[in-house]
C-alpha positions in Angstrom: -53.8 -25.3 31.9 -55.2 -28.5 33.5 -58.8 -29.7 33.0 -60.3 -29.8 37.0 -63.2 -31.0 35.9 -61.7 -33.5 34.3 -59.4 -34.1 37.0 -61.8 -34.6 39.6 -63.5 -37.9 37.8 -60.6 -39.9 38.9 -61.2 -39.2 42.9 -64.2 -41.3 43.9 -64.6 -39.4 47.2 -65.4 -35.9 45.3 -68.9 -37.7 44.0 -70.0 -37.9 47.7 -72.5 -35.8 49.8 -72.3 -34.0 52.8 -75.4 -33.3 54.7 -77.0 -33.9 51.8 -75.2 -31.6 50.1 -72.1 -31.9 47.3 -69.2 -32.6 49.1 -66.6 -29.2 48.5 -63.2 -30.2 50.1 -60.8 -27.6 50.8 -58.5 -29.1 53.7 -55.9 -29.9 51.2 -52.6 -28.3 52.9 -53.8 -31.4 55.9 -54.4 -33.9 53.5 -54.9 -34.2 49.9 -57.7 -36.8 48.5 -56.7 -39.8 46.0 -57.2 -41.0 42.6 -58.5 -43.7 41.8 -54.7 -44.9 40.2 -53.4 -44.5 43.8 -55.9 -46.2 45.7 -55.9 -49.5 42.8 -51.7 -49.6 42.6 -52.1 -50.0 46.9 -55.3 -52.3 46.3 -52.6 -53.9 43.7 -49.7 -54.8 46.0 -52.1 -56.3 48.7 -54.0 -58.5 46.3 -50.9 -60.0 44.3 -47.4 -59.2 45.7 -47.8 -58.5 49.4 -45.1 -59.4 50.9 -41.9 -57.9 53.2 -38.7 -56.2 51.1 -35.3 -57.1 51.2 -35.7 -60.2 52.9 -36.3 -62.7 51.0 -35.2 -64.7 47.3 -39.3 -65.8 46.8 -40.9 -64.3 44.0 -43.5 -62.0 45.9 -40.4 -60.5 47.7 -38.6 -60.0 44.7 -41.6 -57.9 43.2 -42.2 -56.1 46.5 -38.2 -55.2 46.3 -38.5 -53.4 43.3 -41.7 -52.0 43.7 -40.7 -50.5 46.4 -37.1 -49.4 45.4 -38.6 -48.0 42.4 -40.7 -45.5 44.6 -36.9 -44.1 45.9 -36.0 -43.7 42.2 -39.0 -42.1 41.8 -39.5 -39.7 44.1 -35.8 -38.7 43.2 -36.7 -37.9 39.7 -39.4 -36.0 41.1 -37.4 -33.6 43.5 -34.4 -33.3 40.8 -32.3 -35.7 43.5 -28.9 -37.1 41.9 -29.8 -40.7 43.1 -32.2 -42.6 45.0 -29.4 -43.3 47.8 -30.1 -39.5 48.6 -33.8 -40.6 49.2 -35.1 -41.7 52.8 -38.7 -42.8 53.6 -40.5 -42.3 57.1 -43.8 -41.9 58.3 -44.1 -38.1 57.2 -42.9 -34.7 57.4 -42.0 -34.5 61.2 -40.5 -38.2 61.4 -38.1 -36.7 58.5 -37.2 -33.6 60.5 -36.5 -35.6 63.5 -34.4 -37.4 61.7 -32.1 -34.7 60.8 -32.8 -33.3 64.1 -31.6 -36.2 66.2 -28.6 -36.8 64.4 -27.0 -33.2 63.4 -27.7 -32.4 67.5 -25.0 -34.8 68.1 -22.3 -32.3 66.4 -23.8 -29.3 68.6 -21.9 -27.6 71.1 -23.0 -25.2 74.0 -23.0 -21.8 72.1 -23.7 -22.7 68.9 -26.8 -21.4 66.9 -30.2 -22.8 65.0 -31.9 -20.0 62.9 -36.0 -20.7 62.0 -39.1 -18.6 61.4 -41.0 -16.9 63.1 -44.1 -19.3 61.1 -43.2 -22.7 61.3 -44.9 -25.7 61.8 -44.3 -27.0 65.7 -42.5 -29.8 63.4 -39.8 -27.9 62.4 -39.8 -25.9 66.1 -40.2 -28.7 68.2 -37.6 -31.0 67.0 -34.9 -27.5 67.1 -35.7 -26.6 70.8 -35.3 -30.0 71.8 -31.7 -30.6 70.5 -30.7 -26.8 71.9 -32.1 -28.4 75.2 -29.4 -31.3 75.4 -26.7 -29.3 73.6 -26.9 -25.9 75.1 -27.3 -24.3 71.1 -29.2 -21.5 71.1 -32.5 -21.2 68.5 -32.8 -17.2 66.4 -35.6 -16.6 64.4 -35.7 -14.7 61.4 -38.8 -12.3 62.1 -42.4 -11.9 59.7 -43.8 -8.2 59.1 -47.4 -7.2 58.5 -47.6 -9.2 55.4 -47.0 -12.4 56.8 -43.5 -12.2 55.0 -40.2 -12.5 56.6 -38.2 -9.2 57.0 -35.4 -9.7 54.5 -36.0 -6.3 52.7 -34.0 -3.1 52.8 -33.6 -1.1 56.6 -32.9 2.8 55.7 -30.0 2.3 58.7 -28.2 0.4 56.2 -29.2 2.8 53.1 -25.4 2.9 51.1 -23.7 0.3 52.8 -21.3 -2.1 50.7 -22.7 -3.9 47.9 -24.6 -6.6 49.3 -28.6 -6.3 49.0 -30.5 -5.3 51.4 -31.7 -9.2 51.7 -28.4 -10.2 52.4 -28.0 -7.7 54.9 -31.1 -8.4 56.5 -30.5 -12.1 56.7 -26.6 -11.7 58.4 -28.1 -10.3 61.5 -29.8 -13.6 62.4 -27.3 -16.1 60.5 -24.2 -15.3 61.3 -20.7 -17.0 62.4 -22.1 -19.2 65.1 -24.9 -20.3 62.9 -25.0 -24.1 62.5 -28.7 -25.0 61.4 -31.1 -23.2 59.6 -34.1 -24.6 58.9 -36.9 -23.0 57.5 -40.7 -23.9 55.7 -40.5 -23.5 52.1 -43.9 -21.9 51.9 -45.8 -21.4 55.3 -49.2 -23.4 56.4 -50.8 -20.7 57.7 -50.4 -18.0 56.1 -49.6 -18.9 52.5 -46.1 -17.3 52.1 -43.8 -18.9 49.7 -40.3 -17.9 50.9 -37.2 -16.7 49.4 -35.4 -20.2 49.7 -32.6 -19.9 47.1 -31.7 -16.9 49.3 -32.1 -18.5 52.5 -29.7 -21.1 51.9 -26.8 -19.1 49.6 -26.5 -17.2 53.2 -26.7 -20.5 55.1 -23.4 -22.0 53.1 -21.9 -18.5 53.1 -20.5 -19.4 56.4 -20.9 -23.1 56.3 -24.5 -23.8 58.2 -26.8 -26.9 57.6 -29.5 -26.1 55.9 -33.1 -28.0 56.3 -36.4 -27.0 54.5 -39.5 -28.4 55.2 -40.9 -28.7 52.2 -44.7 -30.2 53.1 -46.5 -26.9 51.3 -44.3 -26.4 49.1 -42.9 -30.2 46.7 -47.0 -30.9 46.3 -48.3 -27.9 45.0 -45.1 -26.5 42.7 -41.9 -27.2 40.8 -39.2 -27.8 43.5 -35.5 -29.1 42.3 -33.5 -29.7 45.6 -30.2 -29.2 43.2 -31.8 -25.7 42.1 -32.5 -25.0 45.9 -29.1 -25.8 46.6 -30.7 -27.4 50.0 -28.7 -30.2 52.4 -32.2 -31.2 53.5 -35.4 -31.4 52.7 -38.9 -33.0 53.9 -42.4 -33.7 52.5 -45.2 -36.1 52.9 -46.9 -38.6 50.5 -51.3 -37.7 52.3 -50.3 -34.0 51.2 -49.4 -35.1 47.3 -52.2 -37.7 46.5 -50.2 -40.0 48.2 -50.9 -42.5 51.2 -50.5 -41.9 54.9 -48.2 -43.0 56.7 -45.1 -42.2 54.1 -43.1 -39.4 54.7 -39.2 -38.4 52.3 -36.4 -37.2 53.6 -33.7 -35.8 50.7 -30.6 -35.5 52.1 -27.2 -34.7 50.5 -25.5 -38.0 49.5 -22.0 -37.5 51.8 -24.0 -35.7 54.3 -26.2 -39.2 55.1 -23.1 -41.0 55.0 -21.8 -39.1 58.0 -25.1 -39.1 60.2 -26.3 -41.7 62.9 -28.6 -42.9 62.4 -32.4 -42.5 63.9 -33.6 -45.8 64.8 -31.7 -49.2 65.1 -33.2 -52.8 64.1 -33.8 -54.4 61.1 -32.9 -53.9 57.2 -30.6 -50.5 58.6 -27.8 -53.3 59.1 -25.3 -54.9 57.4 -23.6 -56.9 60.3 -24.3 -57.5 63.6 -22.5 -59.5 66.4 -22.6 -59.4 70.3 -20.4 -56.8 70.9 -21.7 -54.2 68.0 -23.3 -53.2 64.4 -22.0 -52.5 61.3 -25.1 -49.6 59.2 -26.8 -51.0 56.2 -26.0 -48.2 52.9 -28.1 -45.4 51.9 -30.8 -45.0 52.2 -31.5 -48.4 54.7 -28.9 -47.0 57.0 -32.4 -44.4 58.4 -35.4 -47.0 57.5 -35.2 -49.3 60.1 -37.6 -52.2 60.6 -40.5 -53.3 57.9 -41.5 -50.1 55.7 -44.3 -49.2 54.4 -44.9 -51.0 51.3 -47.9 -50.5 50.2 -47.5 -46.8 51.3 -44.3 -46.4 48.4 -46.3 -48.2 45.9 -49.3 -45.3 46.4 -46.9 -42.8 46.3 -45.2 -43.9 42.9 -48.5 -43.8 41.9 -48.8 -40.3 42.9 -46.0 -39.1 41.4 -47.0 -40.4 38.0 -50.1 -38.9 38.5 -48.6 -35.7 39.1 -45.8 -35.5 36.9 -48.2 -36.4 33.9 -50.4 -33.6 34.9 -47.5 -31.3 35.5 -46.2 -29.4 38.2 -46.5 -26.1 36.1 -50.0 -26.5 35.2 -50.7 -27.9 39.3 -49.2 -24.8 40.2 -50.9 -22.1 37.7 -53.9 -23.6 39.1 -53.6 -23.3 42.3 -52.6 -19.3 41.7 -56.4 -18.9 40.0 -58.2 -20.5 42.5 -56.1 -18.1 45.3 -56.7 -14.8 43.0 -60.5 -15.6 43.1 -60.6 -16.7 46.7 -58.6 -13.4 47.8 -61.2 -11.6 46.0 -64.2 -12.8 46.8 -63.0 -12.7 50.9 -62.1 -9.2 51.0 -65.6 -8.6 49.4 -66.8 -9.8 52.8 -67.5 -7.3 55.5 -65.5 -8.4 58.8 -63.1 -11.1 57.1 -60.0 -10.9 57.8 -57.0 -12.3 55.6 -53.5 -13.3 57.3 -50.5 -13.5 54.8 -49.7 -11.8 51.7 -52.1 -9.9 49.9 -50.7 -10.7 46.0 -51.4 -14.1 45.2 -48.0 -14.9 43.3 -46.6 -15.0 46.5 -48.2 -17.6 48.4 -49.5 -21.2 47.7 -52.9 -22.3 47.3 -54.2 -22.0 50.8 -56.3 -18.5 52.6 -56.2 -18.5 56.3 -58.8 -15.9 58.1 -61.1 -14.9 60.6 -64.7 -13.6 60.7 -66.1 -11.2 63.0 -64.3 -12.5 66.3 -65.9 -15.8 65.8 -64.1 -18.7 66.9 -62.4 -20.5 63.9 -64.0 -23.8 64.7 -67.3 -22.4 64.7 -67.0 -20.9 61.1 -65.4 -24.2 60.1 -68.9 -26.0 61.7 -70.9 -23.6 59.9 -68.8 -24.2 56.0 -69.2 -28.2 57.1 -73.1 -27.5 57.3 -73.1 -26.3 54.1 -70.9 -29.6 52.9 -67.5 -27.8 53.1 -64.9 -29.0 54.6 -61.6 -26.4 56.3 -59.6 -26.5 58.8 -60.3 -24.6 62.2 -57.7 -24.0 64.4 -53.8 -23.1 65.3 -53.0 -25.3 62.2 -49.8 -26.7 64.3 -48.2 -23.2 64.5 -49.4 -21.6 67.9 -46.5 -19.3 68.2 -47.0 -18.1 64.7 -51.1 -17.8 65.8 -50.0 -15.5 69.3 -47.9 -12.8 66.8 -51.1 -12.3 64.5 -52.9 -11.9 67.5 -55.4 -14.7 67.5 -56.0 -18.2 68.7 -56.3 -19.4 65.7 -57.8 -19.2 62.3 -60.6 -20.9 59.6 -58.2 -22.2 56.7 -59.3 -23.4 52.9 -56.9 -25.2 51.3 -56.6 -25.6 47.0 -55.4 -28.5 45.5 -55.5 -29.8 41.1 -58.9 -31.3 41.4 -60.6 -27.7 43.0 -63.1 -25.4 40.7 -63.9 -21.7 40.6 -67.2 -22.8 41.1 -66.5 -24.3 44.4 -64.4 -21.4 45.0 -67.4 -19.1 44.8 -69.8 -21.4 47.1 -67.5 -21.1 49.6 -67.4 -17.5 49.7 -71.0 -17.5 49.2 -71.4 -19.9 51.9 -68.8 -17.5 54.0 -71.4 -14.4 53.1 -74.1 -16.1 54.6 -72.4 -16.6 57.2 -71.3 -13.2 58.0 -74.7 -11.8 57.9 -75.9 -14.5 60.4 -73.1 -13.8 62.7 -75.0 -10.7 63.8 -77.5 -12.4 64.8 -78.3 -14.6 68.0 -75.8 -17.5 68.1 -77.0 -20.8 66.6 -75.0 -23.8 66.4 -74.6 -25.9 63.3 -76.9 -28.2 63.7 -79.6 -26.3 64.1 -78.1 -24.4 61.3 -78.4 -27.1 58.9 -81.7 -27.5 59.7 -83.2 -24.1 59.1 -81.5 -23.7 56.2 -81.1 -26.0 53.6 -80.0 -23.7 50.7 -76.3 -23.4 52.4 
């Protein structure tokens, strides 16, 4: 079990107030705060080796090099990668997806298929109907049920048929022969649910599809090996892992990079170029085109040391806790109501809901009031808000440096709010005012 409390002395940001009040931050699946070991190894490169990579023999470029190379054979380690060739860096999660997007489009033909979800992120929906606009391929969706879980479980029409489970049968009437992508979100950012991803992709290279994760909830929070997965692709961001903004990874199999196009064309992704044409640069420079983000990979080295001596296990045992309690203490609330699955083994460390028809960012004004911070909104998934029948939703976010105790002054906070609800409206400044004891 991890110490939170000792945890949290490394983030100078947790020691401020809010309102005058101690800030509780629980927007962790948008971005994650930073320890003070990230934020000196950036204030690090910047004060004594800033300088551009792979571009120079001076001694500042040297260091920068293999500071910065390092961070590849890193983050490779840290996702169970076989080398850091098989390790890209971008600006984030959606650069990475348009990545693969951009370049597997390019071996679509009219007729073939993409399979999602039903609860993805518009940056792993966006990116899809865009290349079935210029190939003609066709997007299927593997659909949720009432529990905010996809429907992979058994159909009594199918009750004594062959030997396959009733996932696998499930799963072969979306992916099927004309299947060429599937691309899925490891664990959902809306509604918590961690899916069956090892069972996802064994169906996916059943018939030979392409398979991308996006990983963003998922390589933060808990253990992921991409060799365990068994994925072709996967994506995450450094902001959501302690990390920086502004650096994104992209895992792709070794001889599957080898055989894309690249995404962007300029500098460092060359090896030659004349007049009349280019020669690509080797993996991973082939996709990072133009001056990287330095000081970004230095952070997020930083991060995963910080993680890894922490341990994924122990993030991840903590983050179930603080759901249990959170779960509880919500359904304890008259007029909450929870989206995603029920049992908190099953989802990450994030509770989406909504409060008596109130608008989700008027509950999120109210828990800022009272020096909490959520998220209000569609969370980037509007397709996934119109089948749970809302606009949107108020979502608190867990992370390794959270507490029960702030767990149970947000749902305190969440009470009070409740009751006030049936009452005349009031905004939250006014709120704030009145009362101080929020």
């Amino acid at each position: 079990m991890l110490n939170a409390e000792r945890i949290r002395e490394d983030f100078p940001i947790l020691k401020r107030k809010v309102y005058g009040k101690p800030l509780v931050y629980l927007d962790n699946a948008a971005t994650t705060q930073k320890p003070r070991q990230v934020i000196q190894a950036t204030n690090d490169y910047y004060e004594t080796y800033n300088s551009n990579v792979h571009r120079a023999v001076h001694r500042l470029s040297q260091e920068a090099t293999a500071a910065y190379d390092e961070a590849h054979e890193k983050v490779a380690g840290f996702i169970g990668a076989e080398c850091m060739e098989e390790v890209v860096f971008t600006k984030n999660t959606t650069e990475s997806i348009n990545l693969v997007a951009s370049s597997l489009s390019q071996q679509l033909q009219k007729g073939d298929e993409i399979v999602l979800t039903q609860m993805e992120h518009h940056s792993n929906i966006v990116p899809w109907q865009q290349a079935a606009k210029r190939t003609g391929a066709k997007l299927r969706f593997l659909e949720i049920d009432g529990n905010g879980e996809l429907k992979l479980q058994h159909n009594s029409a199918t009750s004594g048929m062959c030997n396959r489970t009733s996932s696998d049968l499930q799963l072969r009437q979306t992916i099927g022969k004309k299947t060429k992508i599937v691309a899925f979100t490891h664990v959902s950012n809306v509604l918590g649910t961690i899916n069956p991803a090892k069972e996802i992709i064994a169906a996916a290279k059943e018939i030979g599809a392409v398979t991308v994760v996006d990983a963003a909830q998922s390589v933060p929070h808990m253990p992921v090996n991409v060799k365990e997965l068994g994925c072709d692709f996967l994506a995450f961001s450094a902001h959501k892992m302690l990390g920086p903004t502004g650096v994104g990874v992209l895992y792709g199999k070794r001889e599957l990079l080898e055989g894309m196009e690249p995404f962007l064309y300029g500098g460092d992704m060359i090896s030659e170029v004349s007049l009349e044409g280019a020669k690509w640069n080797e993996l991973p420079w082939k996709f990072e085109a133009g001056t990287p983000n330095m000081a970004g990979a230095v952070g997020l080295t930083a991060a995963v040391d910080y993680l890894q001596k922490v341990g994924m296990e122990n993030v991840w045992e903590h983050e179930i806790l603080l759901t249990k309690l959170a779960l509880k203490r919500l359904q304890e609330i008259e007029g909450v109501a929870v989206y995603g699955p029920k049992d908190a083994a099953k989802r990450s460390g994030l509770v989406a809901f909504n409060l008596n028809g109130a608008h989700p960012h008027d509950v999120s004004a109210f828990l800022d009031a009272a020096g909490i911070a959520v998220r209000g909104g569609h969370h980037c998934a509007m397709p996934l808000a119109r089948l749970l029948g809302t606009a949107g939703s108020t979502r608190a976010s867990f992370y390794l440096y959270n507490t029960t105790q702030e767990i149970e002054k947000f749902a305190e906070a969440l009470g009070k709010i409740a009751a006030k609800l049936k009452k005349p409206a009031q905004t939250a400044e006014s709120w704030a005012k009145s009362d101080n004891r929020l």
